[in-house]
Legacy VTK file of the C-alpha trace (Angstrom):
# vtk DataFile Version 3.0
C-alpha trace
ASCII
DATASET POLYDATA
POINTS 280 float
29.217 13.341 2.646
29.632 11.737 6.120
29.952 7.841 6.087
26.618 6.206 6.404
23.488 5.143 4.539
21.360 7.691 2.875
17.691 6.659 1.391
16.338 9.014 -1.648
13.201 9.037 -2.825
12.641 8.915 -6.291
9.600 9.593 -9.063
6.852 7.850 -9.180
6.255 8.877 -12.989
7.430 12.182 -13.231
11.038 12.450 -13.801
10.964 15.842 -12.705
9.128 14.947 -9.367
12.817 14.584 -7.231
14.670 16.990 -4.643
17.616 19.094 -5.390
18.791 17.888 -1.994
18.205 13.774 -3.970
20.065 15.249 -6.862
22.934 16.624 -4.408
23.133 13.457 -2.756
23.285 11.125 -6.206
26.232 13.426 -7.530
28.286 13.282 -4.385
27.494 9.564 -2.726
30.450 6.987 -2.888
27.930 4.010 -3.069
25.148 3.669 -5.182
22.016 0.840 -4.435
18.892 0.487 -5.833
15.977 -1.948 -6.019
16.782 -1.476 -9.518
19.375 -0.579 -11.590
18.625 0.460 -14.507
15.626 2.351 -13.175
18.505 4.507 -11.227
21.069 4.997 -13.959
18.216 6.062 -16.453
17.368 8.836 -14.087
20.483 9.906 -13.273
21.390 9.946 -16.855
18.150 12.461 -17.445
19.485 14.823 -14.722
22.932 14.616 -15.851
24.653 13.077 -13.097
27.466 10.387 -14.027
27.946 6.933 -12.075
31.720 7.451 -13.493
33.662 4.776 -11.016
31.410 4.559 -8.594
29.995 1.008 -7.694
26.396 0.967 -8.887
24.723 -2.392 -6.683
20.995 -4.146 -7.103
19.697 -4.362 -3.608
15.922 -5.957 -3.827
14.448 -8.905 -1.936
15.684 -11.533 -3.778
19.270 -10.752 -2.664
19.131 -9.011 0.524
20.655 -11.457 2.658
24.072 -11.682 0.647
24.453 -8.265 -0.303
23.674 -6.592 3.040
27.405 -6.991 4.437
28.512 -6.077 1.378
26.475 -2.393 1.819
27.504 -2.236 5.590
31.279 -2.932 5.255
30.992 -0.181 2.526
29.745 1.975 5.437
32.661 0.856 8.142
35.435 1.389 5.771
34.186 5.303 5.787
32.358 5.729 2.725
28.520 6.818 1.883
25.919 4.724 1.050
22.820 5.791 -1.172
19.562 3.361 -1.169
16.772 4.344 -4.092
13.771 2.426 -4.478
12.461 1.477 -8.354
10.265 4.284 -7.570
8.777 6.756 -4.451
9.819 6.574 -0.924
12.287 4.088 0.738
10.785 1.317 3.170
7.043 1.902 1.582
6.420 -1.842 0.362
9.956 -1.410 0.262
12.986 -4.441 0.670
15.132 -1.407 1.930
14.149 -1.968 5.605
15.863 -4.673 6.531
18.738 -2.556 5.218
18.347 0.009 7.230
17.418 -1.693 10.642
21.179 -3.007 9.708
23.202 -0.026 9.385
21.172 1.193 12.874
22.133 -1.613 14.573
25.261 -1.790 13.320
26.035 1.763 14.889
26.086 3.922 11.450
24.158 7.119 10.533
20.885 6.714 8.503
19.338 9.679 6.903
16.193 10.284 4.551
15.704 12.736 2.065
12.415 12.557 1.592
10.038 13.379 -1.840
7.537 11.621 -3.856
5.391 8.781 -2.438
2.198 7.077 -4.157
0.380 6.948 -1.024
0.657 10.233 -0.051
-0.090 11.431 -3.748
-2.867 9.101 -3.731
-4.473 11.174 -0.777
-3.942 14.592 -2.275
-5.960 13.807 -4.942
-8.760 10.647 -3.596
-10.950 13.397 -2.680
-11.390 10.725 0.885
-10.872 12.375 4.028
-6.843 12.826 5.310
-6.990 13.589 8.946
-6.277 9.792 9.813
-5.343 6.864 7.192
-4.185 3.379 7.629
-1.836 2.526 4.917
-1.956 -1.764 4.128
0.310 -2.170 1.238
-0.633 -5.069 -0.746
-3.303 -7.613 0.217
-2.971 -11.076 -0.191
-3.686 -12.943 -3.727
-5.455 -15.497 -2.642
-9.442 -14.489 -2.366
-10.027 -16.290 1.367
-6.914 -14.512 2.565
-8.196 -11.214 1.130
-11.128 -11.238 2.778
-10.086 -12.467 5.699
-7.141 -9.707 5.741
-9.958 -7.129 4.545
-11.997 -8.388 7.347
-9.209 -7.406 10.057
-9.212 -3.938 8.685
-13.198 -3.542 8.893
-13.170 -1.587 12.663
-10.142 0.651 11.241
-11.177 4.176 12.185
-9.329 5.920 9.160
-9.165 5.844 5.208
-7.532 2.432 4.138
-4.764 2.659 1.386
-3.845 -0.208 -0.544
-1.277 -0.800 -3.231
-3.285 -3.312 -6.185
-2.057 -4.543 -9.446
-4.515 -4.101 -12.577
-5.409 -7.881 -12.939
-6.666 -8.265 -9.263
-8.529 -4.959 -8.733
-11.493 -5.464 -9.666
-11.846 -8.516 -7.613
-10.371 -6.490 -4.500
-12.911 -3.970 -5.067
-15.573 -6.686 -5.134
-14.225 -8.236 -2.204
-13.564 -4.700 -0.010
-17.554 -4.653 -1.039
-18.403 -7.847 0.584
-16.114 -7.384 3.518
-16.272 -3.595 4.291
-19.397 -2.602 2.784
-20.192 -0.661 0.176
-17.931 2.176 1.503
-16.778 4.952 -0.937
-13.744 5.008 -2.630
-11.605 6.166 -5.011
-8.833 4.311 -7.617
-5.780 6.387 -8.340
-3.806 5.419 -11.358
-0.738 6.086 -13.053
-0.007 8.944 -10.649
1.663 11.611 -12.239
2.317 10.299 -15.445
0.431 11.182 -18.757
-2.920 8.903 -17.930
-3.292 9.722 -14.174
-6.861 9.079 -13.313
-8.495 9.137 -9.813
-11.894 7.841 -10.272
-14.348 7.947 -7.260
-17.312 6.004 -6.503
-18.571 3.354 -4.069
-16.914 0.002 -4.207
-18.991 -1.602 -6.233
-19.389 1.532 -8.822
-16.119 0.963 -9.410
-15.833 -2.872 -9.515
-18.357 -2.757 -11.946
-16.351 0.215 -13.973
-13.355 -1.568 -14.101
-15.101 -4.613 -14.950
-15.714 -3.207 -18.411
-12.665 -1.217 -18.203
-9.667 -3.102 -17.698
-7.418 -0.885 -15.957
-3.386 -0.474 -16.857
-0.418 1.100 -14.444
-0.173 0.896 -10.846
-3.106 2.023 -8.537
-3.994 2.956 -5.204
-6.676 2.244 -3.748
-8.128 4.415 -1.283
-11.174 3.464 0.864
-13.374 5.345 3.186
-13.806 4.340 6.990
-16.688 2.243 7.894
-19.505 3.427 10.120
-18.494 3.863 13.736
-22.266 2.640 15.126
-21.860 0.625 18.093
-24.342 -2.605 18.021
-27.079 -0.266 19.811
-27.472 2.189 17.087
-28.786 -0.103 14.251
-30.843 -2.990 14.082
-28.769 -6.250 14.649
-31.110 -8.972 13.486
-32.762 -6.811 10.370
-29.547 -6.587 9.648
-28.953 -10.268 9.577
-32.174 -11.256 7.640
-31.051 -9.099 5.182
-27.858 -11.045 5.044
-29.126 -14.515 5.082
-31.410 -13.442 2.318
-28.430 -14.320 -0.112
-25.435 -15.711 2.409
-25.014 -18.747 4.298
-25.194 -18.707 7.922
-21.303 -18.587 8.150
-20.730 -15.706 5.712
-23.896 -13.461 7.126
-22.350 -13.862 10.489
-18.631 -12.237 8.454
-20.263 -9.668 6.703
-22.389 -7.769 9.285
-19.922 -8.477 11.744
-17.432 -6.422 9.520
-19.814 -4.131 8.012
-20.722 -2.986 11.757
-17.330 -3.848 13.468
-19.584 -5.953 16.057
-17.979 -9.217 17.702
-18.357 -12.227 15.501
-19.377 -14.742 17.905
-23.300 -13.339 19.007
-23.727 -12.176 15.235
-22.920 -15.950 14.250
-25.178 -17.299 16.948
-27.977 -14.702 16.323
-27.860 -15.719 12.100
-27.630 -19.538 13.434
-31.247 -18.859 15.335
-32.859 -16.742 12.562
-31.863 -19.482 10.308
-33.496 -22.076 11.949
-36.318 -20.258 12.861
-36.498 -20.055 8.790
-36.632 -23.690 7.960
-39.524 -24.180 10.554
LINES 1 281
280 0 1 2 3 4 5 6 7 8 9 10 11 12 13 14 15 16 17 18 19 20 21 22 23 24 25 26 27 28 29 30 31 32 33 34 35 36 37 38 39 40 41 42 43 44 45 46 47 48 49 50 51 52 53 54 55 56 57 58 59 60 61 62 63 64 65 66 67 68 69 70 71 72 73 74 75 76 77 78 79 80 81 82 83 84 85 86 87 88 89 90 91 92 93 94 95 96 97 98 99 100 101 102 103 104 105 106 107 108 109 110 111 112 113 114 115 116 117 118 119 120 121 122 123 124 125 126 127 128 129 130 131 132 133 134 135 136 137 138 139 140 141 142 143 144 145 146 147 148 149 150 151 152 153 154 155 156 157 158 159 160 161 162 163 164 165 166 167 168 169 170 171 172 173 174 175 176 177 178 179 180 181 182 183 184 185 186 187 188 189 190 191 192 193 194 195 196 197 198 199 200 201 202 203 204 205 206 207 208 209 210 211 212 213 214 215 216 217 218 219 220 221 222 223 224 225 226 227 228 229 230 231 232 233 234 235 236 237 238 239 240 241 242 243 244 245 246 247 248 249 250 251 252 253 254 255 256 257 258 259 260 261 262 263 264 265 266 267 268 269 270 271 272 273 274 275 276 277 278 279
């Protein structure tokens, strides 16, 4: 192998779900990082490929900073570098990035061989349209920042895709409700391992679903895109009634805004009138 930094993909459950070109690479690389350790050496260990001598190095976000010139001198003094993540594709809610965008700038080859990624296995199987998606990672714990990050992504013209632990899903479904609508969806789940499940439904089918159901593994969340109607094509101030009906002023004015991907500020003004036109 050339010096330089090579990224592998890796399973996402399925052991058997990596390249022969991954498996080439992991026999014949003179460096070996991974998010995590252990994760690597047990599936090199399945396919029969020894670490022997070669250094085997934890590269995650908690130690970036001190083992990056570590990696890159590796790389200067002629040797290949291999970069796994725990599990799918490099730099995909990834810490290998900043790795990377190193060994660029630093003048040294990068390569990808690429394979199994949640988000792209997530769409194969959703059942929610593929032509255009808008991939968000993680959303913020914090409920106010969820919406308000949910909020941002309410005029997307694509299929959102989320990464979401078990604990907080059903209140990110709730919440997508609120912000987004209640778009369809679908919840992918232990992709490619024994349980896989990709339930569809609209958000708050499946709020209410998991609500009962506590779910286990790591999902995806897919969501549809919102209606494209311009402010002319539906009925602004019905629509506000209906919000005010059960929202204050404030969070009528955030939901149809977002629902409808209208400007904030004339929605807000229009739900401040109807309001007090109410209390008359």
């Amino acid at each position: 192998m050339s010096p330089g930094l090579y990224l592998i993909a890796t399973p996402i459950g399925n052991a058997r779900d990596i390249t022969l070109r991954a498996l080439d690479l992991l026999k014949a690389a003179d460096v070996l990082a991974a998010e995590d350790t252990r994760s690597l050496r047990h599936l090199m260990d399945l396919h029969g490929i020894a670490v022997g001598d070669r250094p085997l190095l934890a590269y995650h976000e908690h130690n970036g900073a001190r083992m990056r010139p570590r990696l890159l001198g590796e790389m200067a003094a002629g040797r290949a570098v291999l970069y796994a993540s725990e599990a799918g594709t490099p730099m995909i809610s990834d810490p290998g990035f900043d790795l990377a965008r190193a060994a660029r700038e630093a003048g040294h080859a990068v390569t990808s061989a690429p394979g199994a990624s949640a988000v792209v296995t997530a769409l194969t199987l959703g059942g929610l349209p593929t032509d255009r998606f808008f991939f968000a990672g993680f959303l913020p714990n914090a409920a106010g920042a969820r919406k308000t990050a949910l909020q941002a992504l309410a005029g997307v013209e694509a299929t959102l895709v989320f990464y979401e632990s078990p604990r907080r899903l059903e209140a990110m479904l709730r919440n997508a409700a609120e912000m987004l609508g209640d778009r369809e969806a679908a919840v992918c789940r232990e992709l490619t391992k024994r349980f896989e499940e990709a339930r569809r439904g609209t958000l708050s089918e499946l709020a209410a679903h998991y609500a009962e159901t506590p779910p286990k593994g790591e999902i995806v969340v897919l969501i549809a895109k919102g209606d494209s109607s311009s402010g002319n094509d539906f009925d602004l101030e019905r629509e506000v009634t209906k919000a005010l009906e059960t929202m204050s002023v404030r969070d009528a004015a955030d939901y149809v805004s977002a629902r409808f991907g209208v400007k904030r500020r004339p929605v807000y003004q229009l739900a401040m009138r109807l309001s007090a036109e109410t209390d008359e």
